[in-house]
C-alpha positions in Angstrom: 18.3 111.6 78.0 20.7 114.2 75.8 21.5 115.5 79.6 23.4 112.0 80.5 26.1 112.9 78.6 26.9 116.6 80.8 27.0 114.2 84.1 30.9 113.4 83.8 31.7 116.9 81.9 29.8 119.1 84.9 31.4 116.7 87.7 34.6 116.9 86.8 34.5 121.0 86.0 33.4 120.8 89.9 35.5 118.1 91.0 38.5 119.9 89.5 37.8 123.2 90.0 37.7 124.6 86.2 37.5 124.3 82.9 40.8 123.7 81.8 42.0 121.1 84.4 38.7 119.6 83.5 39.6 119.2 80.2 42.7 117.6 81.0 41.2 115.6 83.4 39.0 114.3 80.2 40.9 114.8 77.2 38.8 117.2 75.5 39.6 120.6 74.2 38.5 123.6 76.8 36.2 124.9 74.4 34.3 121.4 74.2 33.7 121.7 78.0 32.3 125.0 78.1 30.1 124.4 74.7 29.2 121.2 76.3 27.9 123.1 80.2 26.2 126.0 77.8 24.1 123.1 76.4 23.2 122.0 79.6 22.4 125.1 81.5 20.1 125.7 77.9 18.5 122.0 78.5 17.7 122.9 82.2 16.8 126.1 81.7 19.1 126.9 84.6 22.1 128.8 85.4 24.4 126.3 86.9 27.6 128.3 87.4 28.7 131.3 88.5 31.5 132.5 85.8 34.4 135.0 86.7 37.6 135.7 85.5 38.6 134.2 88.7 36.8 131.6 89.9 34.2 129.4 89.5 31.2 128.4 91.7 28.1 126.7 92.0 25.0 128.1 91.9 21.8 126.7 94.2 20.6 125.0 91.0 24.1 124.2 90.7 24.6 122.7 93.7 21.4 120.9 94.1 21.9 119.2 90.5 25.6 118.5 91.5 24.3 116.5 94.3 22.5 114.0 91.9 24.9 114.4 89.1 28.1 113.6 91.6 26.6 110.2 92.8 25.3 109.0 89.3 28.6 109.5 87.9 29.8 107.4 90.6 27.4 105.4 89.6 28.4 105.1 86.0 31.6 104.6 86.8 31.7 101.9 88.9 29.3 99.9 86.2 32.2 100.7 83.8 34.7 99.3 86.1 32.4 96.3 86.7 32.0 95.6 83.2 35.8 95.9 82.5 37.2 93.3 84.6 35.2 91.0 82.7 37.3 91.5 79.7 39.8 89.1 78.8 42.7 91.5 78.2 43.0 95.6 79.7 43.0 98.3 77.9 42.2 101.9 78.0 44.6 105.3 79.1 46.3 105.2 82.2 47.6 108.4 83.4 50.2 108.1 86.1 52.4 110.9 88.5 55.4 109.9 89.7 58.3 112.1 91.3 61.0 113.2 88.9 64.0 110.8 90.1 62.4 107.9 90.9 60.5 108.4 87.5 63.3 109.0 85.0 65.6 106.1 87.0 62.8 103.6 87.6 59.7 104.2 86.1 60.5 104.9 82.9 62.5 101.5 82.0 60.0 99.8 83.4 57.3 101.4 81.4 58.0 99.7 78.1 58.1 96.4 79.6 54.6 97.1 81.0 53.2 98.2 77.5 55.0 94.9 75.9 52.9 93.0 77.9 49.8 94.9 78.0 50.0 96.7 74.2 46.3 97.6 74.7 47.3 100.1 77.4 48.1 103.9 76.6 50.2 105.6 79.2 50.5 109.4 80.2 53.3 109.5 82.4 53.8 112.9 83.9 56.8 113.4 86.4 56.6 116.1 88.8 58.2 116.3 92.3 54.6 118.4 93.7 52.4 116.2 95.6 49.5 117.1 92.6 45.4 116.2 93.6 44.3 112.9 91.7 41.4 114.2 90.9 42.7 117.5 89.3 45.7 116.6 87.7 42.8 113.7 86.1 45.6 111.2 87.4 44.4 107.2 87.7 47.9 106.3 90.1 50.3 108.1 91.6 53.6 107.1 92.6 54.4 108.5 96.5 56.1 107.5 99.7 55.7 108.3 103.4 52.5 108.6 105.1 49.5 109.6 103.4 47.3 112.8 104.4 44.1 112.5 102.0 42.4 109.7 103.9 40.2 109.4 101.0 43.2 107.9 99.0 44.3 104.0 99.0 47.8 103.0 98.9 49.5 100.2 97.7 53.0 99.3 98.9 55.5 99.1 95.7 58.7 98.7 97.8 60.7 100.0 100.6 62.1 103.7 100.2 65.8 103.3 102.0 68.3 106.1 102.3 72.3 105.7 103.3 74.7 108.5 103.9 76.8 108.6 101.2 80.2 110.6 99.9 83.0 110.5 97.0 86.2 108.7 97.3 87.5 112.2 96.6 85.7 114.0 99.4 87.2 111.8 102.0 90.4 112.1 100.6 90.4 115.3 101.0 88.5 116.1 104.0 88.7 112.9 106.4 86.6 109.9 106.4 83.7 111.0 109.5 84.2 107.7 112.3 81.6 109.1 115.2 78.9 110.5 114.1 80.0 114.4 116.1 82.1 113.9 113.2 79.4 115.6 110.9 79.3 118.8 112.5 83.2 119.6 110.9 81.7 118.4 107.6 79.8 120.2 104.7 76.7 118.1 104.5 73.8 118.6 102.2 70.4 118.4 102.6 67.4 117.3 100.4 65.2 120.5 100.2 61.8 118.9 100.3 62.7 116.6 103.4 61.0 117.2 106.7 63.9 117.0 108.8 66.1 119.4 106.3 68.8 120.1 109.0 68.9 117.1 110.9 69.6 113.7 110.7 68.2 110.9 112.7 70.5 107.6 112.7 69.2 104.3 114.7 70.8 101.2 116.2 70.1 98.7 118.6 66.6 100.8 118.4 68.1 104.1 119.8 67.9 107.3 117.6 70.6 109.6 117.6 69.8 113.1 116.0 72.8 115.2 114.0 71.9 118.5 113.6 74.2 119.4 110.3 75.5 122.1 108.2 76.4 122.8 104.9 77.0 125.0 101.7 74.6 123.6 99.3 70.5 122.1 99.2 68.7 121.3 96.4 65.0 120.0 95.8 66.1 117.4 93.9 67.6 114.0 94.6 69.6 112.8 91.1 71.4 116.6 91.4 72.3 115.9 95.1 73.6 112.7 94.0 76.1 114.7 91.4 77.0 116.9 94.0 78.4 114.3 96.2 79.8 112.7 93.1 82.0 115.6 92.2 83.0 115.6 95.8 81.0 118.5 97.5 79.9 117.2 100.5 77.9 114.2 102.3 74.6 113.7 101.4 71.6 111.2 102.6 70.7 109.7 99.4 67.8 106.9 98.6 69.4 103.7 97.6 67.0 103.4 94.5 69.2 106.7 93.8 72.8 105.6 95.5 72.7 101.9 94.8 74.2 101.7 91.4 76.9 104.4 92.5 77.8 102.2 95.8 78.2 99.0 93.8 80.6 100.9 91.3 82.6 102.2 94.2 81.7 106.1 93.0 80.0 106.3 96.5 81.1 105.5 99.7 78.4 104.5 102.3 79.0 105.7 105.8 78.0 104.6 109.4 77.0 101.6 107.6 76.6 100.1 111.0 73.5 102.5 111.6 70.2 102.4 109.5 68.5 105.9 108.5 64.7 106.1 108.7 62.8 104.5 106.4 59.9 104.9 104.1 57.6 103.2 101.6 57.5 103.8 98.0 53.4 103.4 97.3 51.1 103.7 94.4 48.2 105.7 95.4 44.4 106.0 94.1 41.2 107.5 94.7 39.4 104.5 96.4 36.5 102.9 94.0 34.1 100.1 94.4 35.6 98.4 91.2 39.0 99.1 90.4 39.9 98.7 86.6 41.8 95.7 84.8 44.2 98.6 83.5 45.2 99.8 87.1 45.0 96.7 88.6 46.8 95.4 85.8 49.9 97.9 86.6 49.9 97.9 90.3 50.5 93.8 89.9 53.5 94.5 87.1 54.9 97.5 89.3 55.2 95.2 92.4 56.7 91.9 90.4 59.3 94.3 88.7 60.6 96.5 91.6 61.0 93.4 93.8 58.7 94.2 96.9 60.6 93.3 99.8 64.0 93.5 98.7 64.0 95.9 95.4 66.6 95.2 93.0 68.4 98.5 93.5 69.1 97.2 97.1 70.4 93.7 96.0 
């Protein structure tokens, strides 16, 4: 029976791919990891793991006992997850990804309205504009748009993600307010660095695309530093609205081509797909979608 306890600790060295992302994926020191697989390796009389300076890797003990250990730790997991949606109010750690601009404009105001309501909730908020591995980074939801690539992931739609072309007043003073959309070749117009189509933009109506390839001076990987770029008057950017909106409204941005739409997106919350999912995440997916609006977010009304 003192083995049971190993199960989570040796799953998630594996599952992770180390020791110290495994410890972060658990809270525990690195050092209580290790100790802890020693002790097991010493109960089984086994060597488990094969240690280098490098990498790690299993062992055919290792990867027999893995095989057991993997599924009764799903196991125990789910039964935790069962028993917690019995409980009248959630509670536990909830650690969440979220990319850096959506995270400092959005997330994080909403974040202490969440904890008001649900004060038995911890949150680890980590922003980061890497796509990061749940199960690595030891995240419970992470905040994403666009289509999804692990297949093994469930998402749930937050909002819509919209973009706009924007400028400054300034810049079209100076440079000429673009009326076809040729127009952008002449102009200096900068890109998003992490976007697929980095040097060309696709604009629809009446459910024809027309493709821009475009120029300019300046990329960044970054959208909240794009946005200052445009404010200062650099260029023309495509912006997200949850980004633009505010500036638009306040007449700091100019939207162009506003009778063409730009593609569009979804903002989702993503999760490794369970059997049970916990009051706490369930709990925050719920909030999440009352306070961003759903259909219409408020930074597009």
């Amino acid at each position: 029976m003192d083995n049971i306890g190993a199960i989570p600790v040796f799953v998630a060295v594996i599952e992770c791919g180390g020791f110290s992302p495994a410890a972060r994926f658990l809270g525990i020191s690195k050092s209580a990891v290790s100790k802890r697989i020693t002790q097991l390796e010493e109960q089984l009389g086994v060597k488990l793991l094969h240690r280098t300076t490098r990498k790690l890797s299993l062992t055919e003990a290792g990867e027999h006992y893995f095989e057991h250990a993997s599924r009764a730790n799903n196991a125990a997991r789910d039964a935790e997850d069962a028993v917690a949606q019995l409980q009248g109010e959630p509670q536990g750690r909830l650690r969440i990804n979220t990319p850096m601009s959506f995270g400092r404009l959005h997330m994080a105001p909403m974040i202490p309205e969440f904890l008001k309501r649900y004060p038995k909730i911890s949150i680890d908020l980590v922003m980061d504009d890497k796509v990061v591995d749940l199960v690595k980074g030891g995240f419970d939801i992470a905040i994403r748009s666009g289509t999804l690539a692990d297949s093994s992931l469930i998402a749930r739609r937050l909002a819509p993600l919209n973009s706009v072309l924007c400028a400054s007043p300034e810049y079209l003073k100076n440079n000429g307010h673009p009326e076809h959309l040729d127009d952008l070749l002449q102009h200096n117009c900068l890109p998003f660095s992490y976007s697929n189509d980095l040097k060309e933009w696709t604009f629809i109506k009446e459910n024809h695309s027309h493709n821009v390839v475009v120029t300019g001076n300046y990329q960044v990987n970054n959208s909240e530093a794009l946005r200052d770029a445009v404010l200062q008057g650099l260029g023309i950017a495509r912006l997200p609205t949850f980004v633009a909106g505010a500036d638009i409204k306040a007449g700091r941005m100019v939207q162009l081509f506003c009778d063409y739409e730009m593609p569009s997106q979804e903002i989702n919350a993503v999760l490794i797909e369970r059997q049970f999912m916990p009051a706490k995440v369930r709990a925050f997916l719920d909030f999440a979608i009352e306070y961003f609006g759903t259909e219409i977010p408020y930074w597009d009304k």
